[in-house]
N, C-alpha and C positions, 0 to 999 in steps of 0.2 A: 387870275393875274392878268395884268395887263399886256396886249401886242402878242399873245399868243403863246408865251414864255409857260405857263402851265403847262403843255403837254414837254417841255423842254425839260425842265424844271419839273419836280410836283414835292418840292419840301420835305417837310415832315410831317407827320399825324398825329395827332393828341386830340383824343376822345372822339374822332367822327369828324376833328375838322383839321385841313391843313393849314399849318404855320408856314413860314420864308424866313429866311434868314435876312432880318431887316436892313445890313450891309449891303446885300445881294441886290435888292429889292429898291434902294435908295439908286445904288451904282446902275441898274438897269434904268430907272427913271430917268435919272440923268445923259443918257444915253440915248435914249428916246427923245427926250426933249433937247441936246444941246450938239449930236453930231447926225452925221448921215448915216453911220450903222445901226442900225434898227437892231438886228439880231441878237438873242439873248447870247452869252458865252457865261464863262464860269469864271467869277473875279474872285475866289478863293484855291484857283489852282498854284499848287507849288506852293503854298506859303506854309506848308509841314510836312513831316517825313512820314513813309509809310513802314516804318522799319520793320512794325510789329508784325503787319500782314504779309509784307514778304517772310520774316519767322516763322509765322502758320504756315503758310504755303511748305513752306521747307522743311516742317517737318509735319505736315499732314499726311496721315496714313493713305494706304489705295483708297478707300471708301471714303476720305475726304475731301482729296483729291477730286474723285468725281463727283462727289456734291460742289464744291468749287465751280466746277468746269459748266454743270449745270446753272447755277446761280450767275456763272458772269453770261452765258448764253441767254439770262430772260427769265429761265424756268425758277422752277418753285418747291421747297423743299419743306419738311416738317421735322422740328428741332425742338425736344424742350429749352426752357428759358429761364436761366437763373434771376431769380427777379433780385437778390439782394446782394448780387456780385460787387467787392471790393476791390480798390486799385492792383492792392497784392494776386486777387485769382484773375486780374485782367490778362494776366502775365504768363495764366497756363494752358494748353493748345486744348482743353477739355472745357473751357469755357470759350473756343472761338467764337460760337453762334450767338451767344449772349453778348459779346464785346461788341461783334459787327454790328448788332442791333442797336444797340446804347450810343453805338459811336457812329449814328447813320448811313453805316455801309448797308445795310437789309433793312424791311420794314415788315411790321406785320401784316398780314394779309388776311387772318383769321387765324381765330383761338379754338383749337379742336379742342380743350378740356378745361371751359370758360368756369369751372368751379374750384380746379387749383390755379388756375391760369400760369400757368407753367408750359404750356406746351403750346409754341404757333407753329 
């Protein structure tokens, strides 16, 4: 990505390559080309609630908890992964790692059990 915005940013992933979200990526353009702030920022902040994830949070157990704590510190956790999760099981604190996922709060980073592929 342009101006250095990929280590700021780094998208999404699908199959090996990174996506942007073409709003993001248009509004940085223009930015670059039409004022003095160069700097990438985040033109998708605030415009949705985070209601769900404060929910999880609140009612995640100790040991989720500090998977949390781990995850927003950088580190890296190993989680199966409901691959055919519905809007209805978005909604129960036993599928958080699969919502987070789908809804690009995490990303994969590798599939330790690349034959059910269930498991990053």
């Amino acid at each position: 990505m342009v101006g250095g915005a990929h280590p700021w940013r780094d998208g999404y992933e699908f199959g090996g390559c990174d996506v942007y979200n073409p709003w993001s990526v248009l509004m940085y353009m223009d930015r670059l080309l039409n004022s003095s702030r160069k700097m990438p920022e985040s033109f998708w902040a605030n415009t949705s609630g985070n209601d769900i994830i404060y929910r999880y949070v609140k009612e995640a157990n100790p040991l989720m908890r500090e998977e949390f704590d781990v995850l927003a510190s950088g580190g890296m956790i190993e989680k199966p992964i409901k691959d055919d999760l519905t809007y209805r099981e978005m909604d129960q604190i036993n599928n958080v790692y699969s919502f987070l996922l789908y809804t690009g709060y995490l990303k994969v980073v590798s599939c330790v059990n690349e034959e059910e592929k269930d498991t990053v």
